[in-house]
Biopython code that builds the backbone (N, CA, C, O; Angstrom):
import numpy as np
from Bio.PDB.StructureBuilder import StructureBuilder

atoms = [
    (1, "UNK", "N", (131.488, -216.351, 119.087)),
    (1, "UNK", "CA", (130.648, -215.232, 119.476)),
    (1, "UNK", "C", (130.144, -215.447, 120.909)),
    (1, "UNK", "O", (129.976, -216.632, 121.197)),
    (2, "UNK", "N", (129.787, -214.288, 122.151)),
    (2, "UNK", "CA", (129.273, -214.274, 122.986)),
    (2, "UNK", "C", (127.901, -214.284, 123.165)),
    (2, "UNK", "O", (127.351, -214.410, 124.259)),
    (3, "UNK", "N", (127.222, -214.125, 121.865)),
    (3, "UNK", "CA", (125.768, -213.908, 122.146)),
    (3, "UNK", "C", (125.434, -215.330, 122.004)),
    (3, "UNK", "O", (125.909, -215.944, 121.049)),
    (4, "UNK", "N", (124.761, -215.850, 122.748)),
    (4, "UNK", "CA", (123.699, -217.255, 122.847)),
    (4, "UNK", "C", (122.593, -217.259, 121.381)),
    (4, "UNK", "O", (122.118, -218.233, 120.798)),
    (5, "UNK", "N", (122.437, -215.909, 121.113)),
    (5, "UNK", "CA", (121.314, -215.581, 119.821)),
    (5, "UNK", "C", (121.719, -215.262, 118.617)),
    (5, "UNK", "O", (120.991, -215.069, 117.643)),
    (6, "UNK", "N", (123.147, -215.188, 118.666)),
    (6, "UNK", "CA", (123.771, -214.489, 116.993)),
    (6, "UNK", "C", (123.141, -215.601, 116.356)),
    (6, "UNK", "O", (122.047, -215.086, 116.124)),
    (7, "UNK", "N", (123.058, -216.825, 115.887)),
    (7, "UNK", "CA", (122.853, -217.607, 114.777)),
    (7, "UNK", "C", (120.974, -217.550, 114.560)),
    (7, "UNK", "O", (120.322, -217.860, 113.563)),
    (8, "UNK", "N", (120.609, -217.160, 115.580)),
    (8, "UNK", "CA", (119.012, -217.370, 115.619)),
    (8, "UNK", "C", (118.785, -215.803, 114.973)),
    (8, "UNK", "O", (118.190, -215.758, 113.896)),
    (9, "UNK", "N", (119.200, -214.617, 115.537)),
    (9, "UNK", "CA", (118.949, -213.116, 115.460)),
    (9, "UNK", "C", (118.378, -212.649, 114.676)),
    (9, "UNK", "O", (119.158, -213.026, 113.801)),
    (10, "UNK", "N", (117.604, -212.082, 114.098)),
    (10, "UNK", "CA", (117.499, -211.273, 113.046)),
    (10, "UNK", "C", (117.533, -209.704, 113.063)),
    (10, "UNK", "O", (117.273, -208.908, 112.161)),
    (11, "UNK", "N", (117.929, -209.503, 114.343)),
    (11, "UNK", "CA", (118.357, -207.706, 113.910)),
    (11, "UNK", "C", (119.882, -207.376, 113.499)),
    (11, "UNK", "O", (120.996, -207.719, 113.896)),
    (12, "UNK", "N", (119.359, -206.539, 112.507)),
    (12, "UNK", "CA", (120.403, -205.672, 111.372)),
    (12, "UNK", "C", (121.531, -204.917, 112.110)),
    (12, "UNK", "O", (122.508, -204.436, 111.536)),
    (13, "UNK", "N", (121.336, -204.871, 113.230)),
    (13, "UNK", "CA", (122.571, -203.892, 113.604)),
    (13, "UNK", "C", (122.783, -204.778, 115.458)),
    (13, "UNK", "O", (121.948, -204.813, 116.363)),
    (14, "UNK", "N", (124.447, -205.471, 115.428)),
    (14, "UNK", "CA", (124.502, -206.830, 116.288)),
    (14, "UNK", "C", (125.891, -206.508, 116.829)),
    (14, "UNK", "O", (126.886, -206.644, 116.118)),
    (15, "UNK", "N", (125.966, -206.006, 118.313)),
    (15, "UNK", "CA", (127.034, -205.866, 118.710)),
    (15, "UNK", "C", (128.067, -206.710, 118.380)),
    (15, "UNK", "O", (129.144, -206.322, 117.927)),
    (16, "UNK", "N", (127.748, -207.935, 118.608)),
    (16, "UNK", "CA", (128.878, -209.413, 118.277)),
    (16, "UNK", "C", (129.573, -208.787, 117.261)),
    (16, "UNK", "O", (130.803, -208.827, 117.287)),
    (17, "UNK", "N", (128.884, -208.110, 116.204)),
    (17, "UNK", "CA", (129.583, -208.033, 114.232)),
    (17, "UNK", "C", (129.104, -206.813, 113.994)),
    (17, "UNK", "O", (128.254, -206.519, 113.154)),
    (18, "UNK", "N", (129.741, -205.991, 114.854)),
    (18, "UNK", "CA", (129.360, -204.498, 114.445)),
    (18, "UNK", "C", (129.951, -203.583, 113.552)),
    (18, "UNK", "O", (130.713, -202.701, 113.949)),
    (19, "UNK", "N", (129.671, -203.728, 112.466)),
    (19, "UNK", "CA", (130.326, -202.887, 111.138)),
    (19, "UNK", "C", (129.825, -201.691, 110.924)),
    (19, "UNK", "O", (129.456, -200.964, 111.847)),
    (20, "UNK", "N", (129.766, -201.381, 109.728)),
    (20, "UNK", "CA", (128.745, -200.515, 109.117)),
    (20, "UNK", "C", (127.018, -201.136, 109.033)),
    (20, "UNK", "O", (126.817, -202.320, 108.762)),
    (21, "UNK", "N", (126.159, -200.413, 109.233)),
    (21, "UNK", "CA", (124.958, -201.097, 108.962)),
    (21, "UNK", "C", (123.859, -199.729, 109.166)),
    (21, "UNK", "O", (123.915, -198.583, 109.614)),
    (22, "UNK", "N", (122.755, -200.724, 108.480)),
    (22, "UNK", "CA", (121.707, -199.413, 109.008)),
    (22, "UNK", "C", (120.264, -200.271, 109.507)),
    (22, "UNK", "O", (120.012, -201.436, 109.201)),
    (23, "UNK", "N", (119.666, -199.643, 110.096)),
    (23, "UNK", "CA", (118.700, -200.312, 111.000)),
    (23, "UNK", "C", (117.378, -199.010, 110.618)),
    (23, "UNK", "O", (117.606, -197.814, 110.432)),
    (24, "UNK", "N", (115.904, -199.751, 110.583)),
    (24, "UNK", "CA", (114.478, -198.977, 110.470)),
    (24, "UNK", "C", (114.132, -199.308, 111.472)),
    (24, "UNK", "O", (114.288, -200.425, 111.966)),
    (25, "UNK", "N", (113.591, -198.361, 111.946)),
    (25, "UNK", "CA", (112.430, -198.111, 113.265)),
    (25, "UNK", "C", (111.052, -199.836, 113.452)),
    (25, "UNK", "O", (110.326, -200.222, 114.369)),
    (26, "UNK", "N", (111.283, -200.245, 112.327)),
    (26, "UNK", "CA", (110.085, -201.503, 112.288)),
    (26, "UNK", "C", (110.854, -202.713, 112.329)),
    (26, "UNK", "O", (110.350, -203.836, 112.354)),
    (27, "UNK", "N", (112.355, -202.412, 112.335)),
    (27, "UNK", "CA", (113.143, -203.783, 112.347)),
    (27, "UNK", "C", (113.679, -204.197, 113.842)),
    (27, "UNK", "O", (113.931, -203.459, 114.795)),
    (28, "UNK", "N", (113.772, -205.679, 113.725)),
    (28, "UNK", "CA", (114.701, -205.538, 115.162)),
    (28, "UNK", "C", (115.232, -204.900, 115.966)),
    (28, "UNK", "O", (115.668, -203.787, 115.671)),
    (29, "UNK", "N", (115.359, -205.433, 117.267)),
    (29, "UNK", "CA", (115.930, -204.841, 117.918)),
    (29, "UNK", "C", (117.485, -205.976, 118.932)),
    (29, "UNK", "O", (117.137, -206.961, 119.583)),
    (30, "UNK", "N", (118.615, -205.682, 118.874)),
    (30, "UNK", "CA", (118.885, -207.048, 119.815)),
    (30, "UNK", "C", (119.062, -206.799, 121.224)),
    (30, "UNK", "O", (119.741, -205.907, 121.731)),
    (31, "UNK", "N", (118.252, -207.845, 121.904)),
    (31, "UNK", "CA", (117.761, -207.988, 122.919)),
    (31, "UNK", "C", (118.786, -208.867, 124.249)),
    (31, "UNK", "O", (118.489, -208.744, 125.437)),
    (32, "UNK", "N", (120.081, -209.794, 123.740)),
    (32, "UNK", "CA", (120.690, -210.785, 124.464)),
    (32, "UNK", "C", (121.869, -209.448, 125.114)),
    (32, "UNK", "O", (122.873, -208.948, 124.606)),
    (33, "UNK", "N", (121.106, -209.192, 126.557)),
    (33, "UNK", "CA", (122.504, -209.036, 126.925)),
    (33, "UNK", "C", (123.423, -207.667, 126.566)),
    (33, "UNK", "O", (124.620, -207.523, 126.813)),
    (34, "UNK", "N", (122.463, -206.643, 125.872)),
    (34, "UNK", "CA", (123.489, -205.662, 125.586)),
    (34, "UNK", "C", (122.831, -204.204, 125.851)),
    (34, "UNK", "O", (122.953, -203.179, 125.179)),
    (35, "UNK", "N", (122.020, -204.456, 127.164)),
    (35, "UNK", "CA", (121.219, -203.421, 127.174)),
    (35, "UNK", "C", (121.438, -202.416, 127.306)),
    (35, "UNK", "O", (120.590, -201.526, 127.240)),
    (36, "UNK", "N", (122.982, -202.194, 127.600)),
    (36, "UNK", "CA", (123.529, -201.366, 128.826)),
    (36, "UNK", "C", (124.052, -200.621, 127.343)),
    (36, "UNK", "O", (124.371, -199.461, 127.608)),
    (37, "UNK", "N", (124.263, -200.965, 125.672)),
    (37, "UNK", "CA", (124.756, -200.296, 124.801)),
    (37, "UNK", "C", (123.640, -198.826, 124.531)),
    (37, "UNK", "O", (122.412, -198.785, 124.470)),
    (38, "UNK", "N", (124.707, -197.691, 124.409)),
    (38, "UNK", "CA", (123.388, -196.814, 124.504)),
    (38, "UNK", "C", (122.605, -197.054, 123.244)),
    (38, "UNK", "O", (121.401, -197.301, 123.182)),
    (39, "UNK", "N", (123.616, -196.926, 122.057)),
    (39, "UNK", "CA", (122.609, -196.961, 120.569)),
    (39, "UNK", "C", (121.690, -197.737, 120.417)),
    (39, "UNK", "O", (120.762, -197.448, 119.661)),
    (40, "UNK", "N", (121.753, -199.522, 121.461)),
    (40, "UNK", "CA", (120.236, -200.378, 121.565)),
    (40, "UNK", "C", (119.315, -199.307, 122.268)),
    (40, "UNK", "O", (118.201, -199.224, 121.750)),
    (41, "UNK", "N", (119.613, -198.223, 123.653)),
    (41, "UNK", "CA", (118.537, -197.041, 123.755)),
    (41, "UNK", "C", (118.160, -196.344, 123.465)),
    (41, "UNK", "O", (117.308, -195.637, 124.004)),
    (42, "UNK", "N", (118.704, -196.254, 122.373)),
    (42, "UNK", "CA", (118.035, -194.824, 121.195)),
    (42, "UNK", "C", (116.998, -195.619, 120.538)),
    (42, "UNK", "O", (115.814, -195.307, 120.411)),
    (43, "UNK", "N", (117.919, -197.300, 119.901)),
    (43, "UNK", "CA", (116.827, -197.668, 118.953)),
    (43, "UNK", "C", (115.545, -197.897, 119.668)),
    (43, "UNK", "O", (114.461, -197.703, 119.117)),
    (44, "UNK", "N", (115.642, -198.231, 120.659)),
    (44, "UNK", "CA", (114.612, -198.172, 121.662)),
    (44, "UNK", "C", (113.381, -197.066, 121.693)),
    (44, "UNK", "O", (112.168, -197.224, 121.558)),
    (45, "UNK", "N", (113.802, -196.443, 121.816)),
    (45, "UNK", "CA", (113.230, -194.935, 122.157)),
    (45, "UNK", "C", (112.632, -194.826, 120.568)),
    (45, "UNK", "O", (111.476, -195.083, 120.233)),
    (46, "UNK", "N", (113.755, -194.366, 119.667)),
    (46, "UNK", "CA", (113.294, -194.027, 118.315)),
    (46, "UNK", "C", (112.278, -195.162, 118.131)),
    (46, "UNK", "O", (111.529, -194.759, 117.241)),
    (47, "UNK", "N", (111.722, -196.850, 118.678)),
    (47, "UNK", "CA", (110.963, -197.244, 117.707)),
    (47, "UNK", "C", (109.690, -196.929, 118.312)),
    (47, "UNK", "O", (108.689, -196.889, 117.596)),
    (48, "UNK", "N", (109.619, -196.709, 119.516)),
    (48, "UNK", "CA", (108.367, -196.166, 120.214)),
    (48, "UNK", "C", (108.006, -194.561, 119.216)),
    (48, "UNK", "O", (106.906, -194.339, 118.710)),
    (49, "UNK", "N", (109.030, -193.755, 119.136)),
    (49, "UNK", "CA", (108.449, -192.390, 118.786)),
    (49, "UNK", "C", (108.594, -192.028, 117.153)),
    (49, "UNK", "O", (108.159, -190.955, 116.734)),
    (50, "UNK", "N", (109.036, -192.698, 116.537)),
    (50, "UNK", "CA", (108.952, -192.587, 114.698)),
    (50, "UNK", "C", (108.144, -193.149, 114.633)),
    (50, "UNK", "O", (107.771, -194.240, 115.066)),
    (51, "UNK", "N", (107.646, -192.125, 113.830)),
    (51, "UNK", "CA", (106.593, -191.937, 112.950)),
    (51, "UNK", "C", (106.592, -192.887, 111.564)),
    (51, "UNK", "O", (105.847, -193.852, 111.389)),
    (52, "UNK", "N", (107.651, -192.365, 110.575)),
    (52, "UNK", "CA", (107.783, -192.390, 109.621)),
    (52, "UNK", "C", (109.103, -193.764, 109.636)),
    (52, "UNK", "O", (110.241, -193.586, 110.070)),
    (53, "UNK", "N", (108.519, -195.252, 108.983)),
    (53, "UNK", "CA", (109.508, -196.664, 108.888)),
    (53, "UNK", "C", (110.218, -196.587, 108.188)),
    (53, "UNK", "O", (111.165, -197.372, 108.223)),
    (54, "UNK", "N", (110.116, -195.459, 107.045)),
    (54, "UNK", "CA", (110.810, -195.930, 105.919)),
    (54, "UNK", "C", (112.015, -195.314, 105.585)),
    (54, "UNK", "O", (112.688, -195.602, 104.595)),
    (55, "UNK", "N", (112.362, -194.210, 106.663)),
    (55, "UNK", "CA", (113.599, -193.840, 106.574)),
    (55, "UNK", "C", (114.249, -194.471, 107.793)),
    (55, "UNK", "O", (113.656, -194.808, 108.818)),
    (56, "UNK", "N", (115.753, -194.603, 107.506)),
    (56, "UNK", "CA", (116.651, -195.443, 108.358)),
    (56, "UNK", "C", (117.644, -194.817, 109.052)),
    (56, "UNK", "O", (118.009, -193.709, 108.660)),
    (57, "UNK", "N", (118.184, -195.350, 110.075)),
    (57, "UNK", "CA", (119.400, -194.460, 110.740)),
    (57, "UNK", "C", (120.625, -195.813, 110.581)),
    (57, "UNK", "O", (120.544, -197.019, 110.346)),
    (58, "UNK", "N", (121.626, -194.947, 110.824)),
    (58, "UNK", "CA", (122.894, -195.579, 110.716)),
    (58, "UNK", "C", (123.174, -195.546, 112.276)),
    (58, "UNK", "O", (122.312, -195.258, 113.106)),
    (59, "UNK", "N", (125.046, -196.017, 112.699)),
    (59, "UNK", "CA", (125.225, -196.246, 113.705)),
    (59, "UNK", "C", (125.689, -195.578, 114.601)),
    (59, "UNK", "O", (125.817, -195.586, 115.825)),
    (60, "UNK", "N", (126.098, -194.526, 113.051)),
    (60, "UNK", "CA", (126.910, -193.036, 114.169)),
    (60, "UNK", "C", (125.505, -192.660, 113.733)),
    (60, "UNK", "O", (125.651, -192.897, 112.534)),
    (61, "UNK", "N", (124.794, -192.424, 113.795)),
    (61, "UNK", "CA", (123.084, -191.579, 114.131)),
    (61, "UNK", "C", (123.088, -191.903, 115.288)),
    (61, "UNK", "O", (123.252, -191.039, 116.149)),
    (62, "UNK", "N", (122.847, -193.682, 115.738)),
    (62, "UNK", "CA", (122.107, -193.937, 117.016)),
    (62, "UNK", "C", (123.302, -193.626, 118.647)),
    (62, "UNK", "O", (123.244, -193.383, 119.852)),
    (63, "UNK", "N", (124.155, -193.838, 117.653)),
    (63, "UNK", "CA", (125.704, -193.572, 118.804)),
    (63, "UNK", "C", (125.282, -192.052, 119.819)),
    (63, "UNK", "O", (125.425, -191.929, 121.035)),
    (64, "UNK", "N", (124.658, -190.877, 118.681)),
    (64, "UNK", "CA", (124.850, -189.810, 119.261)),
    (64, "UNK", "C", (124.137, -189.608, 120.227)),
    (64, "UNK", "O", (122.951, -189.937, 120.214)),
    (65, "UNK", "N", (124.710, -189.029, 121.259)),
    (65, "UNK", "CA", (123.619, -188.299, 122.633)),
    (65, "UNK", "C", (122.833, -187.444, 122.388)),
    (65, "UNK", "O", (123.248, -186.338, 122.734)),
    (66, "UNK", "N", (121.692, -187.440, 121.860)),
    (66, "UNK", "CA", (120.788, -186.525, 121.727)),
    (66, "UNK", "C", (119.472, -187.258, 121.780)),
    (66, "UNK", "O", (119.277, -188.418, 121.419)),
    (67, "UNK", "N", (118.127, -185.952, 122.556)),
    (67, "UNK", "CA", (117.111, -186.490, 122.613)),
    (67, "UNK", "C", (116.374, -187.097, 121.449)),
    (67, "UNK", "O", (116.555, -187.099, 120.231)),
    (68, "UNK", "N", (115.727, -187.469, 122.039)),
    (68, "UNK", "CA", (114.785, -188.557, 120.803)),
    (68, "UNK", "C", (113.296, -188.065, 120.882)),
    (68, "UNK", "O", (112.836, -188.217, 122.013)),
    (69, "UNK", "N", (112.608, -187.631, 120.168)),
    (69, "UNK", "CA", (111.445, -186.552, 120.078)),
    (69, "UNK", "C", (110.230, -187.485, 119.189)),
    (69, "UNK", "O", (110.506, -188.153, 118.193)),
    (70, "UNK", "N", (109.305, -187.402, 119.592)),
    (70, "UNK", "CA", (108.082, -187.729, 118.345)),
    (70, "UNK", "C", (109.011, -187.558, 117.365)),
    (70, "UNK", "O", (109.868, -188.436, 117.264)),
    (71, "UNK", "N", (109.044, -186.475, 116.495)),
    (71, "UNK", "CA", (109.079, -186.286, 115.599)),
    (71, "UNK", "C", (110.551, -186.429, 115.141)),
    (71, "UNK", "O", (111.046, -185.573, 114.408)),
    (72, "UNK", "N", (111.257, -187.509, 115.570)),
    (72, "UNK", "CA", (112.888, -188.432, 114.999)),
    (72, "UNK", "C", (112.349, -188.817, 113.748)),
    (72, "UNK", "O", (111.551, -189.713, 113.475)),
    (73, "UNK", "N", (112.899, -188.020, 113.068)),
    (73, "UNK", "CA", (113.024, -189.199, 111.732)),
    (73, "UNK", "C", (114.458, -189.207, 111.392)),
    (73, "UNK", "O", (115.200, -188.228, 111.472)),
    (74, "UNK", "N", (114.870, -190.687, 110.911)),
    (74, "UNK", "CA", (115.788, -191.050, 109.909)),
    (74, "UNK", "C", (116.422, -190.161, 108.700)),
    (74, "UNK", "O", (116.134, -188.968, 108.609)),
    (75, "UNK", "N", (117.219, -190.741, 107.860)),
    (75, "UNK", "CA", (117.484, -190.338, 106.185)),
    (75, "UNK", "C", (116.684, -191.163, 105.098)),
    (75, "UNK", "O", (116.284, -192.318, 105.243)),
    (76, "UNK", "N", (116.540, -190.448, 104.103)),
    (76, "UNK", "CA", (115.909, -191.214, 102.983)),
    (76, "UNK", "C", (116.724, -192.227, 102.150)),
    (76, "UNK", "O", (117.666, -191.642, 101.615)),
    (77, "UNK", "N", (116.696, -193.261, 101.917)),
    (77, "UNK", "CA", (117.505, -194.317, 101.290)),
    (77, "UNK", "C", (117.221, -193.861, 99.762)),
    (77, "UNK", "O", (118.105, -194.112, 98.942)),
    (78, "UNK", "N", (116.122, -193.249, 99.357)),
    (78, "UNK", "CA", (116.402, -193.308, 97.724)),
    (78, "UNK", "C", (117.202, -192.543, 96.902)),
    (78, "UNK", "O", (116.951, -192.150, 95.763)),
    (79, "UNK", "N", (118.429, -192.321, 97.738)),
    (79, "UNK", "CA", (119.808, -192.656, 96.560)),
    (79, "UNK", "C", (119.389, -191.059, 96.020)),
    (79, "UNK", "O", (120.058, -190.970, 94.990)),
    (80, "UNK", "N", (119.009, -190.399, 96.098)),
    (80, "UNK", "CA", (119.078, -188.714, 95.492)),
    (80, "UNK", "C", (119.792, -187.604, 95.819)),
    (80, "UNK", "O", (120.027, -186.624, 95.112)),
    (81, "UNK", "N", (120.286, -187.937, 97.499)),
    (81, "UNK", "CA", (120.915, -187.248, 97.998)),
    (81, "UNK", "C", (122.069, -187.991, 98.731)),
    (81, "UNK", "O", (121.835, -189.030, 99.348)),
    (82, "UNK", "N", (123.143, -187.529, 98.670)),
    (82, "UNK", "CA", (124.564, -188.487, 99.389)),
    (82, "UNK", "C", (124.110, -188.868, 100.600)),
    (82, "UNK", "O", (123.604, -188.168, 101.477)),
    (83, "UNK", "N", (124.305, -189.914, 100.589)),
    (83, "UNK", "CA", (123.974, -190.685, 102.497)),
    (83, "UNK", "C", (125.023, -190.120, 103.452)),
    (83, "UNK", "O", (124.706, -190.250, 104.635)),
    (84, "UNK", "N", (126.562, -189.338, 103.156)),
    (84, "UNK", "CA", (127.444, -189.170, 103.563)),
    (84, "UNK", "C", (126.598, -187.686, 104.075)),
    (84, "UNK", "O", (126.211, -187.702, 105.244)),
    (85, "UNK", "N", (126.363, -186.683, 103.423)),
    (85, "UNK", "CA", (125.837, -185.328, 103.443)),
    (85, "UNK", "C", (124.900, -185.622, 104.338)),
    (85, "UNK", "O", (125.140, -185.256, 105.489)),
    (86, "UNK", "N", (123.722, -186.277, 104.102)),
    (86, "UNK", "CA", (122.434, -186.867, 104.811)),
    (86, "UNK", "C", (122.797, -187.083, 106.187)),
    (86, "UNK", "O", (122.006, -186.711, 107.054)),
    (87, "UNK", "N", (123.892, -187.635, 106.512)),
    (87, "UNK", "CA", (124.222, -187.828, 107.677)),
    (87, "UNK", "C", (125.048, -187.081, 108.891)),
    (87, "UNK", "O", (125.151, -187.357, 110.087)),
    (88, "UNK", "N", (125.733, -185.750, 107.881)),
    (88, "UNK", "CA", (126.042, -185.307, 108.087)),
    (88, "UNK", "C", (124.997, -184.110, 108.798)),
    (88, "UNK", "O", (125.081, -183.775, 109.980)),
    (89, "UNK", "N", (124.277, -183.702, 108.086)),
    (89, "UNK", "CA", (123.231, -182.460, 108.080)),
    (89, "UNK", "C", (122.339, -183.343, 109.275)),
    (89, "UNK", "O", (121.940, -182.487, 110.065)),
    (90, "UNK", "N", (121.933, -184.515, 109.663)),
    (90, "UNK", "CA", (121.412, -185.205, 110.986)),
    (90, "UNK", "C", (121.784, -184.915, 112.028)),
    (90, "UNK", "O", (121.189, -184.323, 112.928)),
    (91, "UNK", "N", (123.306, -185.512, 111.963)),
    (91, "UNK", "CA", (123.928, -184.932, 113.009)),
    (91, "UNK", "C", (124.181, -183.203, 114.088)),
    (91, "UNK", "O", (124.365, -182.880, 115.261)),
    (92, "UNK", "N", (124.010, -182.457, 112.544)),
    (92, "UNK", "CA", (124.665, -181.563, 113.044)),
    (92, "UNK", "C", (123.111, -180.576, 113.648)),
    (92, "UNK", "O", (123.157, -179.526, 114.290)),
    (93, "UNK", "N", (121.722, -181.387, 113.153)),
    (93, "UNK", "CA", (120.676, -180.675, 114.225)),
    (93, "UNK", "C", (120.874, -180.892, 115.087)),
    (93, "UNK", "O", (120.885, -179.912, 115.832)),
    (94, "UNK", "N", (121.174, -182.174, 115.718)),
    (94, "UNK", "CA", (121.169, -182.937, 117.141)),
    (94, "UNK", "C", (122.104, -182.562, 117.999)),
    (94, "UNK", "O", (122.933, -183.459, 118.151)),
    (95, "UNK", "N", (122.282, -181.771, 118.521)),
    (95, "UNK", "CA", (123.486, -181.325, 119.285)),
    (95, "UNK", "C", (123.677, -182.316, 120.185)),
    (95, "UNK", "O", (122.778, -183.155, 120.140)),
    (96, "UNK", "N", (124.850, -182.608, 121.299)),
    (96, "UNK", "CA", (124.722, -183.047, 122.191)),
    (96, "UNK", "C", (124.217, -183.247, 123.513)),
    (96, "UNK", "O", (124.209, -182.153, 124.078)),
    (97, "UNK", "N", (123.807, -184.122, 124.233)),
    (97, "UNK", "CA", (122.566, -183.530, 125.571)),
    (97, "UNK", "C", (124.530, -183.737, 126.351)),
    (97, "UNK", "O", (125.519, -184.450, 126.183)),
    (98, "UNK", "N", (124.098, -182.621, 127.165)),
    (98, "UNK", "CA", (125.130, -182.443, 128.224)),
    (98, "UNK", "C", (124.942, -183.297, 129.578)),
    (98, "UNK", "O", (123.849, -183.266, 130.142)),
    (99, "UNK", "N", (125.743, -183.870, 129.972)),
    (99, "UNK", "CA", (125.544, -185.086, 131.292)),
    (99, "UNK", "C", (126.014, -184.599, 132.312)),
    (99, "UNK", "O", (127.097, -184.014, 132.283)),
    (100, "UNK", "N", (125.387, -184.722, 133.292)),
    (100, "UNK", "CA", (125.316, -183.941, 134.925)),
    (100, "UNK", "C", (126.001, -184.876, 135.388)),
    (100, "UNK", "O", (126.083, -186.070, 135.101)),
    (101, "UNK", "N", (126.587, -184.101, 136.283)),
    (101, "UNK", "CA", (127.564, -184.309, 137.690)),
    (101, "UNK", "C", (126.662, -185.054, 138.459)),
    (101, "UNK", "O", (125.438, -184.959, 138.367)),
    (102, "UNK", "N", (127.440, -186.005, 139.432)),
    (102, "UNK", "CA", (126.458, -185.962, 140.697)),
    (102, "UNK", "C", (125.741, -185.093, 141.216)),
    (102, "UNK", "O", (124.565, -184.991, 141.566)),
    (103, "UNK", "N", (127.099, -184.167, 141.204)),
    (103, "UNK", "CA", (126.338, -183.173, 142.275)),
    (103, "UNK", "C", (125.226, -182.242, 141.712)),
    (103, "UNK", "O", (124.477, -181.566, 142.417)),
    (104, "UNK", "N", (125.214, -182.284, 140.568)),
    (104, "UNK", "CA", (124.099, -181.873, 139.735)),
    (104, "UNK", "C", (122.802, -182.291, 140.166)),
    (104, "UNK", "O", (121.860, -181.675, 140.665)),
    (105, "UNK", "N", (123.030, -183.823, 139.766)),
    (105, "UNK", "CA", (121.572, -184.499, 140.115)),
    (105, "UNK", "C", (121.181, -184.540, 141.464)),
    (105, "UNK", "O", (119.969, -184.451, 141.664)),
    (106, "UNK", "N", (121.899, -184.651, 142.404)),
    (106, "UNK", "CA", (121.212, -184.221, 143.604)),
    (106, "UNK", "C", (120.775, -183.376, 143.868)),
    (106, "UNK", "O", (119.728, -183.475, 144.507)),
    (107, "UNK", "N", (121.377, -181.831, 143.495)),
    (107, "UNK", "CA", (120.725, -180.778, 143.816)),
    (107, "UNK", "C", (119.252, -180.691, 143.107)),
    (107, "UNK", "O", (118.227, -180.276, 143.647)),
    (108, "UNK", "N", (119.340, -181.005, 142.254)),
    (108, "UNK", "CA", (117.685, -181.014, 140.863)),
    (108, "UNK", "C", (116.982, -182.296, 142.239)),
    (108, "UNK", "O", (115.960, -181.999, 142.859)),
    (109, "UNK", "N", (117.639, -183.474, 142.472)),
    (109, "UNK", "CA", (116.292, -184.117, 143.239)),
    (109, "UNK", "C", (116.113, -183.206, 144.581)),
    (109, "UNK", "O", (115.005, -183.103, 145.109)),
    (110, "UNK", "N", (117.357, -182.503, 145.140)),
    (110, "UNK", "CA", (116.721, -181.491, 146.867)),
    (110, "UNK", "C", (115.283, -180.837, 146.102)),
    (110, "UNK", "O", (114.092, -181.052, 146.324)),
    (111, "UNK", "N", (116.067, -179.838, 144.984)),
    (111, "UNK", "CA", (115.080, -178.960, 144.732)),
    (111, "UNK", "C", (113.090, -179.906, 144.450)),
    (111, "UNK", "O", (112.142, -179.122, 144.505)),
    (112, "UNK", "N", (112.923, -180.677, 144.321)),
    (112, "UNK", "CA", (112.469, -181.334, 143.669)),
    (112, "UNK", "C", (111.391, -182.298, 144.523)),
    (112, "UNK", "O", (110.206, -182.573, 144.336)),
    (113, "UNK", "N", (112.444, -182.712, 145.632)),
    (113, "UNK", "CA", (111.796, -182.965, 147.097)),
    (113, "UNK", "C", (111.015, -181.939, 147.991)),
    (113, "UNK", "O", (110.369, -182.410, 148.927)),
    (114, "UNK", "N", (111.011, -180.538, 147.786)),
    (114, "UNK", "CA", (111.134, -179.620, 148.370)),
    (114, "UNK", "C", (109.808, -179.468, 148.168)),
    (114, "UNK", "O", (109.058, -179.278, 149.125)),
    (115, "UNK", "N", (109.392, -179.528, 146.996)),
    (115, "UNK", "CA", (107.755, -178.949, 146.648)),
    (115, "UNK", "C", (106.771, -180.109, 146.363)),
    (115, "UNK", "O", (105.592, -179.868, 146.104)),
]
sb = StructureBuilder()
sb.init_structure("model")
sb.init_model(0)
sb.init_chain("A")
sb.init_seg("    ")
for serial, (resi, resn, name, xyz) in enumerate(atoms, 1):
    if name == "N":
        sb.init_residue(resn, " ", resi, " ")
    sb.init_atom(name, np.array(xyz, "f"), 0.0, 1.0, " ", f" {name:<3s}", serial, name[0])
structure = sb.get_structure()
């Protein structure tokens, strides 16, 4: 393994051994080296703005480009409703955030400088 921390680690979701997994807003985070992965910036984001610990996200949750709001919550783990469906119906609020051009972002900072 490349990480210096896999044997020490304790977060649930570890680039080194990235399978299936699911990760809560109150659990780890891994920190060696992989900052640049976006889904460590969602979990990021999501643990500052959830509310609610006890529902969990998976990896295609945190994978997706979409904003992260106060009010992110997870799926419910108690098994009543398919985790497959659950994840499905997540996804499909979250649309994708659309990513600017350069030339995009410069024009938004002219405009921006201006006033």
């Amino acid at each position: 393994m490349n990480c210096p921390s896999y044997q020490s680690c304790s977060a649930p979701l570890c680039p080194e051994d990235l399978t299936e997994g699911i990760w809560y807003p109150d659990e780890e985070i891994c920190g060696a080296n992989n900052k640049n992965q976006k889904w460590i910036k969602q979990q990021r984001k999501i643990k500052k703005k959830a509310k609610s610990r006890e529902l969990y996200f998976t990896l295609a949750m945190l994978e997706r480009n979409s904003k992260i709001l106060v009010g992110t919550k997870g799926i419910n783990p108690d098994g009543q409703v398919d985790e497959k469906q659950q994840i499905k119906n997540w996804l499909a609020k979250r649309p994708l955030r659309k990513e600017m051009t350069q030339a995009q972002k410069q024009e938004i900072s002219k405009r921006l400088n201006k006033n």
